[in-house]
C-alpha positions as CSV (number, residue, x, y, z in Angstrom):
1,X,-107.1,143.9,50.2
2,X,-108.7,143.1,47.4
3,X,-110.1,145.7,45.0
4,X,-113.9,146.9,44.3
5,X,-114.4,145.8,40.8
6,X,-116.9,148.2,40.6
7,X,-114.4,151.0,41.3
8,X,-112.0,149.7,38.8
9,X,-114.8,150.0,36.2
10,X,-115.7,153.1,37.2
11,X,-111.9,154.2,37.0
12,X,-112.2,153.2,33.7
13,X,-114.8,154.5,32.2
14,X,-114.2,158.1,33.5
15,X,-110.7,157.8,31.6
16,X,-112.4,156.2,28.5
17,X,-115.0,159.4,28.6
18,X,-112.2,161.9,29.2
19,X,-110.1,160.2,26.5
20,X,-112.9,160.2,24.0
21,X,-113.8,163.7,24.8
22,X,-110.5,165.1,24.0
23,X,-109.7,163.1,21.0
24,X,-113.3,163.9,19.5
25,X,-113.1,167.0,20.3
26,X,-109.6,167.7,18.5
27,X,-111.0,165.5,15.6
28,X,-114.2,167.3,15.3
29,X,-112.4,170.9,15.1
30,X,-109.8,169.2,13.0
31,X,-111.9,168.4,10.5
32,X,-113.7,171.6,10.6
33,X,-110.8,173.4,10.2
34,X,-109.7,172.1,7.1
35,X,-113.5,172.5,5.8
36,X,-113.5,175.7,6.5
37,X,-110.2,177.0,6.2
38,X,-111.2,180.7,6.4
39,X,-112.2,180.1,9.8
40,X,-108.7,179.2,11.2
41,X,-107.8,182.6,12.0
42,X,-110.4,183.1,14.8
43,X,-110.8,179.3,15.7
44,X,-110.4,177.7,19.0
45,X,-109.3,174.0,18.4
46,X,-110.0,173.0,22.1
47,X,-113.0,174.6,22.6
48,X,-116.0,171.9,23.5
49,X,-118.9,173.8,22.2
50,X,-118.2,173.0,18.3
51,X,-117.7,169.2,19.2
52,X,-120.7,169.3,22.0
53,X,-123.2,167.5,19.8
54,X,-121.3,164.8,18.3
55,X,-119.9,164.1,21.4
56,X,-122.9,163.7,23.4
57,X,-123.5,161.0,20.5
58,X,-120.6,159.1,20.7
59,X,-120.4,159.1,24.4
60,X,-123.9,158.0,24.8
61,X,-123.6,155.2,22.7
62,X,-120.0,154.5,23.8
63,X,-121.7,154.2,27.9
64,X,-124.7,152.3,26.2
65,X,-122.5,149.8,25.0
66,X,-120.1,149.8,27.9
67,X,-123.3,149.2,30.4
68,X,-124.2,146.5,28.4
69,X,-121.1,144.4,28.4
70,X,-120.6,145.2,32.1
71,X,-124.3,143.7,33.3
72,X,-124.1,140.6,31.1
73,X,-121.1,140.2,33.6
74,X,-123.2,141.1,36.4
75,X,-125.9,139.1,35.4
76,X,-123.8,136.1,35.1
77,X,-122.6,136.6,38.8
78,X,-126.4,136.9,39.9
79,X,-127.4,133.8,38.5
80,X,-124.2,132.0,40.3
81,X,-125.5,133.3,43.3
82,X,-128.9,132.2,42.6
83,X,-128.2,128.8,42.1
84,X,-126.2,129.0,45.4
85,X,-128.9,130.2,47.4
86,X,-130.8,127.2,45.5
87,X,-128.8,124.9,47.3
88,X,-126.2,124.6,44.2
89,X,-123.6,124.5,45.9
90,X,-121.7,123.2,42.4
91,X,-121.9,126.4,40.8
92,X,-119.3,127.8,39.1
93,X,-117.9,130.5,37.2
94,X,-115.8,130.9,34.2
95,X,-113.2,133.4,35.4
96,X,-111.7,134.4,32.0
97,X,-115.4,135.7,31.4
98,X,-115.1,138.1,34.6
99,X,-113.3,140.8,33.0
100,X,-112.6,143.9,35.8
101,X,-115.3,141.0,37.9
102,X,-112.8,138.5,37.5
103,X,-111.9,139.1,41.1
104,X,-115.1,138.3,42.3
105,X,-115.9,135.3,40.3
106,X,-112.6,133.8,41.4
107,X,-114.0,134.4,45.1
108,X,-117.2,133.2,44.2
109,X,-115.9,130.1,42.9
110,X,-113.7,129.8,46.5
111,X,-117.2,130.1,48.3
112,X,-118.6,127.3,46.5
113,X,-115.6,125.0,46.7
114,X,-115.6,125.9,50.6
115,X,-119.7,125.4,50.8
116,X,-119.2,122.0,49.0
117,X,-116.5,121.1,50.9
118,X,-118.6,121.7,53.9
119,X,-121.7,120.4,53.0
120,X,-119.4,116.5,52.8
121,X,-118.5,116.9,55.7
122,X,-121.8,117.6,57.4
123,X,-123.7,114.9,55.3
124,X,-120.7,112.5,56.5
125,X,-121.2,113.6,59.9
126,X,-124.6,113.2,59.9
127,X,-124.8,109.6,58.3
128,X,-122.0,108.3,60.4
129,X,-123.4,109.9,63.5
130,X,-126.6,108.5,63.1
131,X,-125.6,105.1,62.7
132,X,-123.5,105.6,66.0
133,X,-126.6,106.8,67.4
134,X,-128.4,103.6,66.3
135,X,-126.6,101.0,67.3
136,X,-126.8,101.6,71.3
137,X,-130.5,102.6,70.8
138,X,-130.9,98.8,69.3
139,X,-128.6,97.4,72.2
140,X,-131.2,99.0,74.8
141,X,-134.3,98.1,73.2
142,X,-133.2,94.5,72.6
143,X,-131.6,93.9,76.0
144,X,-135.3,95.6,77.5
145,X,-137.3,93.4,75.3
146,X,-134.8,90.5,76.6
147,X,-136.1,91.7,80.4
148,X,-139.6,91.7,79.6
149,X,-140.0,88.5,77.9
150,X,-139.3,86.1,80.5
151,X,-137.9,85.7,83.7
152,X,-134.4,86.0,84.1
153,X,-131.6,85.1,86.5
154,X,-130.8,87.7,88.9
155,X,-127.5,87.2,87.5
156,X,-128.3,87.4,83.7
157,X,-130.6,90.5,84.7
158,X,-127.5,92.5,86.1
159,X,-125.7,91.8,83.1
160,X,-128.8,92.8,80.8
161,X,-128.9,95.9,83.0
162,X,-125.5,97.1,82.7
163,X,-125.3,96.6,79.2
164,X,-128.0,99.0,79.3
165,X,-126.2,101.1,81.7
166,X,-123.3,101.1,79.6
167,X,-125.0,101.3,76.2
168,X,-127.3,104.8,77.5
169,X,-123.4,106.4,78.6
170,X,-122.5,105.9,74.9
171,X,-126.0,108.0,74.0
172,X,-124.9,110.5,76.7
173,X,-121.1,110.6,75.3
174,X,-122.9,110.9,71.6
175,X,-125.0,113.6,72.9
176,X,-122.2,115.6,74.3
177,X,-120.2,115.4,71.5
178,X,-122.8,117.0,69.2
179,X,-123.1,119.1,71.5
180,X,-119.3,119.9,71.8
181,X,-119.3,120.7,67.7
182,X,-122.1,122.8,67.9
183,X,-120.2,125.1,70.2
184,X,-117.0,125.5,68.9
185,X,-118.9,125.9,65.1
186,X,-120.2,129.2,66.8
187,X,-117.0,129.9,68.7
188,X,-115.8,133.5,68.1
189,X,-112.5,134.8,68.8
190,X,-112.1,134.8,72.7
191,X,-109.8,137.4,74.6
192,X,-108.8,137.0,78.0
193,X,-109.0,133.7,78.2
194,X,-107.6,131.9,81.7
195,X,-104.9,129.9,82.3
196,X,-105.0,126.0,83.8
197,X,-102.5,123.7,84.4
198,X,-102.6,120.8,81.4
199,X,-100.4,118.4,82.9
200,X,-103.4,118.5,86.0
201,X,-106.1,118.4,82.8
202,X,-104.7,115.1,81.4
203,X,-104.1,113.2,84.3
204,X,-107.9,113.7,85.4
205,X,-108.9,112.5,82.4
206,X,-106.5,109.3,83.3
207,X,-108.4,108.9,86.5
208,X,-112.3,109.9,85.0
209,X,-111.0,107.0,82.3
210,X,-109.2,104.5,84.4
211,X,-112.3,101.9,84.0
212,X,-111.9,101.1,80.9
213,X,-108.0,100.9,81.3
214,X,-108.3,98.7,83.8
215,X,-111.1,96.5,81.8
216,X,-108.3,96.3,79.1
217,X,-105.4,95.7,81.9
218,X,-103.6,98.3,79.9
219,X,-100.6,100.1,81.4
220,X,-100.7,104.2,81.7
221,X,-97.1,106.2,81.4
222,X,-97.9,109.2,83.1
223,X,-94.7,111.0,83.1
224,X,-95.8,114.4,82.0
225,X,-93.7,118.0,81.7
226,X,-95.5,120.8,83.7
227,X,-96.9,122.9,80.9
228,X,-99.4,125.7,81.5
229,X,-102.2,126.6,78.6
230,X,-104.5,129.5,77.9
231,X,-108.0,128.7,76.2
232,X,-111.4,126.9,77.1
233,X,-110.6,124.0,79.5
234,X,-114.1,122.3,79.0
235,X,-113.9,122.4,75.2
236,X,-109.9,121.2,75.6
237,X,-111.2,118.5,78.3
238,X,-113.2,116.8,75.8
239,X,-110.3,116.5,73.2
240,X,-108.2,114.8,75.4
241,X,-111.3,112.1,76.9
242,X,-111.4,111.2,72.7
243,X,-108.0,110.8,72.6
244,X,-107.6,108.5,75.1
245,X,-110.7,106.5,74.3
246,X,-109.7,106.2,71.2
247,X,-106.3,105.4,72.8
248,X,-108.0,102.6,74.7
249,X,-110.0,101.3,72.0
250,X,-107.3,100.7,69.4
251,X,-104.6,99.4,72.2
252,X,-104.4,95.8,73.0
253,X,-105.2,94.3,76.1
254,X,-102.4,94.3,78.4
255,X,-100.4,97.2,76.2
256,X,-99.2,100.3,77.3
C-alpha cells in the first residue's frame, strides 16, 4: 500500500520543527552564555523560555516557507486534475517535480494513460460499430425501396424479403452485442456463481449455428473433453456464438 503523501509531509515537518527547536534553542543559550558569562553559574542551557521568542520567528517563517513549497505542489496536482475533468485526458505530470507528492503524480499520470487508453478504444468502438450498424440499415432500406418500386416476381420478392430477414438478424446480433459490453463493463465481482456443463454450452451453439455451416458446406469436429465451468453462462454463451461466426466467416467453403 502505498503511502499518504500528506502523512509523509507531515512526518516531516514535525521532525524539522523538533530539530529546529532543539538546535535553536542550544544556539540561542549558547550564545547567550558566552555574552554573558557571569550568568553561567545559574544558567539552564536547555531551558525553552530564553530561546521562546526567536524561535517562534524562525519556526513561523521556516512553516511559511515550507507551506509554500508544498501547495505550489498541490496546486500543480489540482490543475492536472482540472484539465482531466476538462476532458484532457493528455494531462500529465512531471514526477521529478512531486517531491513527498511524487507518488501521486506517478498515479495521476497512470490514470491518464488508462483514461486515454480507454477513450481509443471507445471512439474505435463507436466508429466501427456504427458503420456495422449502417450497412444492414442500407441493405433494408434499399431492398424495401426495391419492393415498392415496381412489381416483382414472387420469386425475386422472397429473395428481397429474406435479405431483409437476414439483414434485420445482423441489427438484432448488433444490438445484442452492445448490449453484451454494456453488461460485463458494469460487471462486479460475482460469488457463488453456478456451475454448467461447457462441452453441452458449445455444442448448442453448433446446433443454434448449423445454418450457416451448412450454407458454407463446412465440416464440424465435435470431439469435445467433458469439462465443467463456474461463471455466467449467458455472458460465456455469447463468446462462443462470436467465435464460431467468426469461425465460419473466415473458413472456406467446404473446410473443416
Amino acid at each position: 500500500m502505498t503511502k499518504n503523501p500528506f502523512t509523509r509531509v507531515l512526518t516531516w515537518l514535525v521532525v524539522l520543527i523538533a530539530f529546529l527547536i532543539v538546535m535553536e534553542t542550544l544556539a540561542f543559550d549558547f550564545a547567550l552564555m558566552l555574552t554573558f558569562p557571569h550568568l553561567a553559574r545559574n544558567f539552564d542551557p536547555l531551558n525553552p523560555v530564553l530561546a521562546l521568542g526567536p524561535t517562534v520567528v524562525i519556526l513561523t517563517v521556516v512553516l511559511a516557507l515550507t507551506f509554500s513549497w508544498l501547495n505550489k505542489k498541490i496546486t500543480y496536482l489540482t490543475k492536472g486534475i482540472d484539465q482531466v475533468a476538462a476532458g484532457n485526458f493528455a494531462a500529465h505530470l512531471d514526477e521529478q517535480k512531486g517531491g513527498p507528492l511524487s507518488a501521486s503524480y506517478q498515479n495521476f499520470n497512470q490514470m491518464t494513460d488508462q483514461l486515454a487508453k480507454t477513450a481509443t478504444l471507445r471512439d474505435d468502438f463507436i466508429n466501427q460499430f456504427s458503420h456495422e450498424f449502417r450497412t444492414p440499415i442500407a441493405s433494408i432500406q434499399g431492398f424495401a425501396d426495391l419492393m415498392q418500386e415496381r412489381e416483382l416476381p414472387k420469386k425475386e420478392r422472397q429473395a428481397y424479403l429474406a435479405l431483409i430477414s437476414k439483414e434485420a438478424h445482423r441489427l438484432t446480433n448488433l444490438s445484442t452485442n452492445v448490449l453484451t459490453l454494456t453488461t460485463l463493463e458494469s460487471q462486479t465481482i460475482l460469488n457463488n456463481q453456478p456451475s454448467f456443463d461447457l462441452t453441452e454450452q458449445v455444442r448448442q451453439t453448433v446446433i443454434l449455428l448449423w445454418p450457416q455451416l451448412e450454407e458454407h458446406k463446412l465440416n464440424v469436429d465435435l470431439t469435445l473433453a467433458p469439462a465443467t465451468a463456474f461463471g455466467n453462462a449467458n455472458l460465456l454463451n455469447q463468446v462462443w456464438v462470436n467465435l464460431i461466426n467468426n469461425a465460419i466467416k473466415f473458413t472456406p467453403d467446404g473446410g473443416t
